[in-house]
N, C-alpha and C positions, 0 to 999 in steps of 0.2 A: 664663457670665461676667456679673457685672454692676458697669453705672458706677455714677455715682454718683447720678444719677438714679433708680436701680430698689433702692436700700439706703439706709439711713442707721443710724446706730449712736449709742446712748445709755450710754456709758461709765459714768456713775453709776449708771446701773440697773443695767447689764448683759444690754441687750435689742437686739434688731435689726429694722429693719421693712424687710419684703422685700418689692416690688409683683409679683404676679401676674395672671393674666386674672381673673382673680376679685377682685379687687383688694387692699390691700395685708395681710399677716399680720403681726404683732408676734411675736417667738420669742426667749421667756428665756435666755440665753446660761449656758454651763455656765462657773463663774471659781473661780478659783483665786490663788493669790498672786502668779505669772508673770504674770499678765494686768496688774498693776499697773505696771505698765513699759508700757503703750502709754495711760497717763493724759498728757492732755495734748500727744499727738501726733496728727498728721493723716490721718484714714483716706483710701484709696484707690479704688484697684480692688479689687474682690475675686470669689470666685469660689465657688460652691455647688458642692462635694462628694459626690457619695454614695458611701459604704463598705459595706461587712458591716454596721456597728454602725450607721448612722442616715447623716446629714448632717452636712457641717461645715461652714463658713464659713470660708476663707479669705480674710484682708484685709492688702491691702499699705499699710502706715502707713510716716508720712512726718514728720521731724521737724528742723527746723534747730539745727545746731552750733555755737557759735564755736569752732574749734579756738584752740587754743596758740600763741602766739607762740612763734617760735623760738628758744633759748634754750641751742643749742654741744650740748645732750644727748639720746643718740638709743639706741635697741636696737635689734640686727637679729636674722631669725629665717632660721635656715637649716631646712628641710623636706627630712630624708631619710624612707624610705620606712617603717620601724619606729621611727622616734623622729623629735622635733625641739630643737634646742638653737637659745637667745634668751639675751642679756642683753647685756651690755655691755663694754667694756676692761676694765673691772678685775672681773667675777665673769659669769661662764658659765653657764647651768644645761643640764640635758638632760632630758626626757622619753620618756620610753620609752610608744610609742601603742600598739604592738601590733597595729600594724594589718593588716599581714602575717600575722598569727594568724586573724585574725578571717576575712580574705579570704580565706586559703587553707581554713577549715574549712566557710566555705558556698561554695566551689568544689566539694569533695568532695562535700558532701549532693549539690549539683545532678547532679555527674557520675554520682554510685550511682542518683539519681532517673530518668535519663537513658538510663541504662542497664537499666531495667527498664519501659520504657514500657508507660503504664497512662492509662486514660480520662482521669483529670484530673490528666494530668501538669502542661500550664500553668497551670492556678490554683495548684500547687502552690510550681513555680519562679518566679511570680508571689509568694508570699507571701513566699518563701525570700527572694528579692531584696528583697522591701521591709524585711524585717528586718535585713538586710544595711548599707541604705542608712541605717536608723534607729540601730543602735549606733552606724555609723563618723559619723554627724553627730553623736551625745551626744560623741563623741572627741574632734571638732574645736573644738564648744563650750567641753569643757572644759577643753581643752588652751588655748586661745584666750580664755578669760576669764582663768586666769594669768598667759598673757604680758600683759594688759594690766593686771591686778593688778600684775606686775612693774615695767612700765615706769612707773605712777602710786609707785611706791615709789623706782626709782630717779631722779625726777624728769625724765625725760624729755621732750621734746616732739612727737619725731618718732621711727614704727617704719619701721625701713627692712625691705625683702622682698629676694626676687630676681626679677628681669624674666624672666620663664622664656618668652615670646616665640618665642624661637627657640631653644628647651633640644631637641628633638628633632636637631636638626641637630651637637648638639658629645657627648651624651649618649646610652646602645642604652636609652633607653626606650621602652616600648611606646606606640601611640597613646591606648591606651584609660589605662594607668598614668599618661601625662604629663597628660590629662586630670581624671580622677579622684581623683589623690594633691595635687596638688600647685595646681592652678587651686580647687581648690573649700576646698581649707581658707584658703588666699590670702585668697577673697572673702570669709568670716566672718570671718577676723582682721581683715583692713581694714573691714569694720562695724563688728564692737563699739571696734576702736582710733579710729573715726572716732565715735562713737558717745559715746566719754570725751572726745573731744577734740583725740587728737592727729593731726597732721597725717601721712601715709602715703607713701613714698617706695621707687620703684623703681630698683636698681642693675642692674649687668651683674655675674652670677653668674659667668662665665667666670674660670677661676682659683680661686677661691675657697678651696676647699680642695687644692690643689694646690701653690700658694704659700708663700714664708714672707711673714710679713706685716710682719718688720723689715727685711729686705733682699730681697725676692722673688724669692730663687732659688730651683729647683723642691725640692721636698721630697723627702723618700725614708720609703718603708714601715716601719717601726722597730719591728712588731707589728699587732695585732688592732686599727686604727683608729687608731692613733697611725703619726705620723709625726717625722721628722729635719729638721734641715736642714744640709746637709754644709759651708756657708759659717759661717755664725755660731753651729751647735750648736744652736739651738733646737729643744727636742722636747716636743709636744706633740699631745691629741687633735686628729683632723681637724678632725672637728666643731666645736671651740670656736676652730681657726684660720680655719674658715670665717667664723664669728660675728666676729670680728676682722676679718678683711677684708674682710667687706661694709660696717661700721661706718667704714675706711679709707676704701673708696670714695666713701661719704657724704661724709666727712669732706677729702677731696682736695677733691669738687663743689663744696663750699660755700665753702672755704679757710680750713677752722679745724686741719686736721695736716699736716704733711710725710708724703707716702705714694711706697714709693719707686716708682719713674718706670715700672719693668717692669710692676706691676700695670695693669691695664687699667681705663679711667676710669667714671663714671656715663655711662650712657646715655642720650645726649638731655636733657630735664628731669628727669626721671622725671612721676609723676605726687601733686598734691599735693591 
């Protein structure tokens, strides 16, 4: 690990000079056109790497925001486990992540690998996993650079989440699933949405897609992911009622819609 004392970084060149007992070395940095996005931001901490392939440098940079004033219009993003659906009252989208795909096919490599134990089984489930880890992060990025594509288009200010906090306790998700799915794509949406600008707010998921979101009585099954509602008729996908009624609860907190009384409020502040 080193501060800031034992590094410094030359953005224009694209060089780094690392102090060792020998004293300090200069090392050409390998750049590319991503690296042009940390022009003008504040390096950090960072940490020397060794791999297989050589050395790398990781550096945590740091850069100040004005977010958005608030401005009545917001997106929220519901995260189920093979897709997520984001957008707003009047247009919905859904992505389909496939991430359940991905998980379940390096579960198998590991379990066949596992079941034929050999000398260098753990470098092996070692590599497996890091590959594992590096699709489903390109997923999240690019699942998560759309939504906020989205939200800059439909004029937004603020993306609302779900407070998943205490999701273990109302949902049979797994420790390691409620972790992994759901916390980690969270934290990259809220960088890059905090990153464009817009300010980041937590609701209470409870309900969500259970509800109707005009009159909130409970819904009923009506098919593959679509649901009823036996009061007022409304039938539509889960998912995009979900998206609706996290957008309600926003929208109760701050007191710019009528949302009826049964749904359950924002949580605390959220966080902004």
């Amino acid at each position: 690990m080193l501060d800031d004392h034992m590094f410094s970084l030359d953005l224009e060149s694209w060089e780094a000079s690392i102090a060792t007992q020998n004293g300090r070395i200069r090392l050409r940095l390998l750049h590319g056109t991503y690296h042009e996005k940390f022009r003008g931001m504040k390096a950090g901490e960072a940490w020397l790497v060794k791999s297989e392939d050589g050395y790398y440098l990781k550096v945590a940079f740091s850069k100040t925001v004005e977010l958005n004033e608030p401005n009545g219009k917001a997106i929220a993003v519901d995260v189920n486990e093979n897709n997520v659906s984001f957008g707003t009252m009047e247009r919905v989208m859904n992505v389909e992540t496939k991430e359940r795909i991905v998980r379940t096919a390096y579960f198998l490599k590991r379990r066949r690998l596992q079941s034929k134990p050999r000398l260098n089984e753990k470098p092996l489930l070692a590599k497996y996993r890091g590959r594992e880890r590096r699709r489903l992060e390109d997923i999240y990025h690019k699942v998560a650079k759309e939504m906020v594509a989205e939200a800059i288009e439909a004029g937004a200010s603020v993306v609302v989440l779900e407070d998943i906090k205490n999701i273990r306790r109302r949902i049979r998700y797994s420790k390691a699933l409620n972790g992994r799915l759901i916390r980690r794509f969270q934290k990259i949406l809220e960088y890059k949405a905090r990153l464009a600008g817009f300010r980041v707010v937590y609701v209470d998921p409870r309900g969500t897609s259970s509800l109707c979101p005009i009159c909130g009585e409970k819904l009923s099954p009506n098919g593959y992911r679509r649901v009823r509602c036996p009061r007022c008729g409304l039938e539509e996908n889960r998912d995009v009622l979900a998206v609706r009624n996290l957008l309600g609860r926003y929208q109760m907190y701050v007191g710019t819609s009528p949302v009826h009384p049964e749904s359950p409020p924002m949580k605390g502040g959220g966080k902004t």
